[in-house]
C-alpha positions as CSV (number, residue, x, y, z in Angstrom):
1,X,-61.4,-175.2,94.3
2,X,-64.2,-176.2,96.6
3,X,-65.3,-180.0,96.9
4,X,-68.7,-181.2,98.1
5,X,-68.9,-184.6,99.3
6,X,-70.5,-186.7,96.1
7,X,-70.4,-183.5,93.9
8,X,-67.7,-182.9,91.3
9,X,-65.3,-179.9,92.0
10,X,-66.8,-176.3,92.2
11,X,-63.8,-174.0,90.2
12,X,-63.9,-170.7,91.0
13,X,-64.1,-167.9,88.9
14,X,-62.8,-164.4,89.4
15,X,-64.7,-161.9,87.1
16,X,-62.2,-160.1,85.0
17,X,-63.3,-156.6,84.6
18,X,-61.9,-155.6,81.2
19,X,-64.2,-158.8,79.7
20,X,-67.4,-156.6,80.9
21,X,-67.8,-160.3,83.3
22,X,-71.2,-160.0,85.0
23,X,-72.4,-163.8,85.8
24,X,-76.1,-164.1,85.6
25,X,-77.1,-165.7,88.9
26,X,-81.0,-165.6,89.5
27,X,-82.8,-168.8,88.9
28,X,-85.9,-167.5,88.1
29,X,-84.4,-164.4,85.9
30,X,-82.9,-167.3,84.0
31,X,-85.7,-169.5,83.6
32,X,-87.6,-166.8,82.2
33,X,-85.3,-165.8,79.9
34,X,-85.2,-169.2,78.4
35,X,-88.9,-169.5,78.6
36,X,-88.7,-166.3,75.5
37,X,-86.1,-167.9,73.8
38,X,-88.5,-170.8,73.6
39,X,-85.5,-173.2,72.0
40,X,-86.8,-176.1,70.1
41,X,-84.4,-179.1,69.7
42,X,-83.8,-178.8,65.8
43,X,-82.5,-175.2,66.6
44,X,-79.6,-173.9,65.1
45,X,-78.3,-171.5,68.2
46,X,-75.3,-170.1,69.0
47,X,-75.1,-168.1,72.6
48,X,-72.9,-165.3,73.0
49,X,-70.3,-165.3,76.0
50,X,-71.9,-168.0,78.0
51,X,-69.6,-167.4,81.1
52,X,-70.6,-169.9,83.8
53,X,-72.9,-171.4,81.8
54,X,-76.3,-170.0,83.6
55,X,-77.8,-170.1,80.1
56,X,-76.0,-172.5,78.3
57,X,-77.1,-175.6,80.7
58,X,-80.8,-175.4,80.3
59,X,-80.4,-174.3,76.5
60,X,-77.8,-177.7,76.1
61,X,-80.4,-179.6,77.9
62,X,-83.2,-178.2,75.3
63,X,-81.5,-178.2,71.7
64,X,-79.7,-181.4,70.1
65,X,-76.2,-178.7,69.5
66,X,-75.7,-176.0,70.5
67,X,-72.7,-173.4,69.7
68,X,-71.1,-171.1,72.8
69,X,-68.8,-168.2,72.0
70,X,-66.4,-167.2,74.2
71,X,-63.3,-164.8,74.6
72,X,-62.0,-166.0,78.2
73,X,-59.9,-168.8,78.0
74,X,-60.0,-170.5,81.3
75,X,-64.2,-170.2,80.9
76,X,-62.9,-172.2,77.6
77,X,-61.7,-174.6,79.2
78,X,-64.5,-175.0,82.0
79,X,-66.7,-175.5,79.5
80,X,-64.6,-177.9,77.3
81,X,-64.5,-180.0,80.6
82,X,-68.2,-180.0,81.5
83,X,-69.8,-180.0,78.1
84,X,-69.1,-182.7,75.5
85,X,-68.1,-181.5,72.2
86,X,-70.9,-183.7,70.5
87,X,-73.7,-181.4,72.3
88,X,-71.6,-178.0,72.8
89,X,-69.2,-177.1,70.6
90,X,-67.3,-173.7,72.1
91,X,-65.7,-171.1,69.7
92,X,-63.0,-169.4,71.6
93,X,-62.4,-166.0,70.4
94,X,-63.5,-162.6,70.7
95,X,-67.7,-161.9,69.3
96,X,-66.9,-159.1,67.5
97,X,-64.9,-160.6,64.9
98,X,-66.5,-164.0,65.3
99,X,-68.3,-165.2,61.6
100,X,-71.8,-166.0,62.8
101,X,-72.4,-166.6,58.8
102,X,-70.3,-169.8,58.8
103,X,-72.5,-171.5,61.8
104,X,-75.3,-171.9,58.5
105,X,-78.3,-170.4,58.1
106,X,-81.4,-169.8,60.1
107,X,-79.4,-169.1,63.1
108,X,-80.6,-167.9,66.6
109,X,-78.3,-166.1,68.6
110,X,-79.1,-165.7,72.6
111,X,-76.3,-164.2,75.2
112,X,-75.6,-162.1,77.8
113,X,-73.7,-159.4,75.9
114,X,-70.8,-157.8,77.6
115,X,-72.0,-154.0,78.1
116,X,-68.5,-152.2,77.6
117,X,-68.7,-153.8,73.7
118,X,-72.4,-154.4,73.5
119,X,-72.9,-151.6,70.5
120,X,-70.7,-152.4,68.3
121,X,-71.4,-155.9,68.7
122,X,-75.4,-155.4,68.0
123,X,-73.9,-153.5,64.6
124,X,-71.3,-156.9,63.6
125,X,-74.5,-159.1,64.3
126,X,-76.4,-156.4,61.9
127,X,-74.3,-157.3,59.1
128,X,-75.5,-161.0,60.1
129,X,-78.8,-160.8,59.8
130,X,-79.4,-162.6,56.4
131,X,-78.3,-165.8,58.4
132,X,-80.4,-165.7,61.5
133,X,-83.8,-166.1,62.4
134,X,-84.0,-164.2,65.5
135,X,-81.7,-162.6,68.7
136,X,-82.3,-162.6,72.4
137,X,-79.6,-160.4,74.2
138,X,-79.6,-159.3,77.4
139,X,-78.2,-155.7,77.7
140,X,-77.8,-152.6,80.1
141,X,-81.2,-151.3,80.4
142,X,-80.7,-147.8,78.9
143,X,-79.5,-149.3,75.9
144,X,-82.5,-151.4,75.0
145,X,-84.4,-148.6,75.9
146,X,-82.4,-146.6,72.3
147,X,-82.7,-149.8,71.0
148,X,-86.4,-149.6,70.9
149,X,-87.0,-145.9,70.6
150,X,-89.8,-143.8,68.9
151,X,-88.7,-141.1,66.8
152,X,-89.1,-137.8,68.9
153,X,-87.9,-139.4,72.2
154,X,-85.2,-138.4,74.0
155,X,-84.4,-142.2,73.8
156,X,-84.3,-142.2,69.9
157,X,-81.1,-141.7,67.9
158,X,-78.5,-143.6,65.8
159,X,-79.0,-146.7,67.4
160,X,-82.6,-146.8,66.9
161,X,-82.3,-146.1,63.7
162,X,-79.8,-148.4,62.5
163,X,-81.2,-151.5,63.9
164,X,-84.5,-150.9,63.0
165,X,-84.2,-150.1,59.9
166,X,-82.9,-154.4,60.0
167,X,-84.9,-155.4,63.1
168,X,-88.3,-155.5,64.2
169,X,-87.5,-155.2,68.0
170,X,-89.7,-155.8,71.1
171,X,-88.6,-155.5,74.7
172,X,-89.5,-158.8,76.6
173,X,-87.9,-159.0,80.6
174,X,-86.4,-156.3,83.2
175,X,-83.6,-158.2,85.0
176,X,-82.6,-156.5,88.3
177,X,-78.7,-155.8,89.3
178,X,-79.1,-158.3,92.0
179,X,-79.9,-161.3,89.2
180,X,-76.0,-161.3,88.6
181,X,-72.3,-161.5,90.3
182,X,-70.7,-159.7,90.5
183,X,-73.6,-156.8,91.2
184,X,-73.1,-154.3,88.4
185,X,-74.5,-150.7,88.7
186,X,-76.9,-150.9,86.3
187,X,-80.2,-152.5,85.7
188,X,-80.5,-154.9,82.2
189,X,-82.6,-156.1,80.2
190,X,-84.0,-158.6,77.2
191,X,-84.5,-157.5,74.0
192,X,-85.8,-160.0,71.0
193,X,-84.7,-158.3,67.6
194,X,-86.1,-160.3,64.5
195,X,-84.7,-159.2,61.2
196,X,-87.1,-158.2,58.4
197,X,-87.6,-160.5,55.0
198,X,-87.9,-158.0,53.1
199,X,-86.4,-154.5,54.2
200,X,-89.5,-152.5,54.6
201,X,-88.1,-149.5,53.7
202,X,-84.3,-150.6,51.9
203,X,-81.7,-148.2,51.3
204,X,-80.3,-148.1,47.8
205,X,-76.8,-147.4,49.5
206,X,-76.4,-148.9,52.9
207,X,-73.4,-147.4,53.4
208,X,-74.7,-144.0,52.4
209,X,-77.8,-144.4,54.7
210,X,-75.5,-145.1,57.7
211,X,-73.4,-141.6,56.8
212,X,-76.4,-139.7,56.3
213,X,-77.7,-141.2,60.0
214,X,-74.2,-140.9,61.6
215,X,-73.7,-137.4,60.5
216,X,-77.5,-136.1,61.8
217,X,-77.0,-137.3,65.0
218,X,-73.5,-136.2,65.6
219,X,-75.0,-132.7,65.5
220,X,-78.7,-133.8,67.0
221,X,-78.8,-130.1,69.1
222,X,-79.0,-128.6,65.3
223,X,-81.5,-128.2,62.7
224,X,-81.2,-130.8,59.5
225,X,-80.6,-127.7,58.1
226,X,-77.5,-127.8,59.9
227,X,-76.5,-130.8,60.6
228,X,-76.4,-132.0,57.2
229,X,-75.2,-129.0,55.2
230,X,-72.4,-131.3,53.9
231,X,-75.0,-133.1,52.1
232,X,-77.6,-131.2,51.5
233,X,-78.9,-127.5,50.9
234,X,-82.6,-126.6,52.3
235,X,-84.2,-126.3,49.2
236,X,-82.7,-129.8,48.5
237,X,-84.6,-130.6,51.9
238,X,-87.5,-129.3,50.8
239,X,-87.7,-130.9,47.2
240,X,-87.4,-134.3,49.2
241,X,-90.1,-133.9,51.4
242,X,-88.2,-133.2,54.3
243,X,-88.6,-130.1,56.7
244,X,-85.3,-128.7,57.3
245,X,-86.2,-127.2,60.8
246,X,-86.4,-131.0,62.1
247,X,-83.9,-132.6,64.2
248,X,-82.5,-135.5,63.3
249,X,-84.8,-137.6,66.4
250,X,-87.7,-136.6,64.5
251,X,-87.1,-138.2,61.4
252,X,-88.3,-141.9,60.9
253,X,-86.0,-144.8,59.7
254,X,-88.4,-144.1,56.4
255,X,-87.5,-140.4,55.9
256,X,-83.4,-141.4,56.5
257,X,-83.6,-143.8,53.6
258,X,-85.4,-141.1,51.6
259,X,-82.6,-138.8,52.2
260,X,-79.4,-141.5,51.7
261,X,-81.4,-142.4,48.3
262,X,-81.4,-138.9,47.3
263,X,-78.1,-138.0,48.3
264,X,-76.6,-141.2,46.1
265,X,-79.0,-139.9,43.1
């Protein structure tokens, strides 16, 4: 613990690696992040492991409550002790089982998301999205780049497909290594993901549409011919409307529902 004379007591933090812990550190990366997230006091907001609190300070200091998630329990209790409970209420516990439905409705969800769990934490907010308004997540780059994909990209797979089939999704910042501490290897990035009222194009089965997505792109070298020969033959294919030479990148979130709706028919 370092003191500063006429300054309250600094605590020190040790990043713990199997958290994912990278503390966003830039000023200016972090004013511009909250300049997208453009919080407006009546907001319902939750951020997603808050850490130091590099977000959570100017988002408190913007929004009448505001809910924090975190897993670490000694950044529980730093932000216990500098936050009172009427303006920040903190939810210790791990994201990925956290009940984002039970903060209400019309929820915004911001965060820094740990990259060793940041996929299957984008699909347990997916299952969300009837409660929130919008998300701002910061992620490795390289996944926001799959995140945003166009179908014949080398970018484009299940990912892509799966969230926006929910998601209308739009890249907004770069934020360089060097923003955080410790350093991590990899560049990040903010993506703003703003589920669809309606579903443009919505699956009759979801659970069938993510099988039929999951099982193209586990073979995504192979022909749909191919890969989904477990589902369908290529005359099937063809009676669809889908060519059965394609790979599974070249299909559209559009031409996956087709084919989930046809295999539950």
């Amino acid at each position: 613990m370092k003191r500063s004379r006429g300054a309250r007591p600094v605590l020190r933090h040790v990043p713990r690696k199997r958290f994912g812990q990278h503390f966003l550190a830039d000023e200016a990366a972090i004013a511009a992040i909250v300049a997208a997230i453009a919080p407006r006091a009546e907001d319902r907001m939750v951020e997603i492991g808050p850490g130091l609190g590099a977000l959570t300070r100017p988002l408190a200091g913007r929004l009448t409550h505001l809910h924090v998630v975190e897993i670490d329990r000694d950044i529980v209790a730093r932000l216990r002790s500098e936050f009172a409970a009427s303006r920040v209420t903190v939810h210790e516990g791990d994201a990925l089982r956290f009940d984002f439905g039970a903060l209400g409705p019309r929820l915004r969800v911001v965060g820094n998301l740990p990259y060793n769990i940041s996929t299957p934490l984008l699909f347990h907010l997916a299952r969300h999205a009837a409660a929130i308004v919008d998300i701002h997540v910061m992620l490795q780059r390289e996944v926001v780049e799959r995140m945003v994909a166009a179908p014949s990209t080398p970018e484009y797979g299940r990912l892509s497909v799966m969230l926006q089939y929910r998601f209308r999704m739009e890249p907004v910042l770069g934020v360089p290594a060097g923003a955080f501490r410790p350093v991590p290897r990899v560049e990040s990035a903010v993506v703003r993901m703003v589920p669809y009222a309606p579903l443009p194009h919505p699956a009759a089965d979801e659970a069938a549409f993510g099988r039929i997505v999951a099982a193209a792109f586990s073979r995504r070298r192979k022909t749909l011919r191919n890969a989904l020969q477990g589902y369908f033959r290529s005359a099937d294919l063809e009676r669809i409307g889908v060519d059965a030479g394609l790979r599974a990148q070249d299909l559209r979130v559009e031409d996956f529902v087709r084919l989930a709706n046809a295999a539950g028919g």
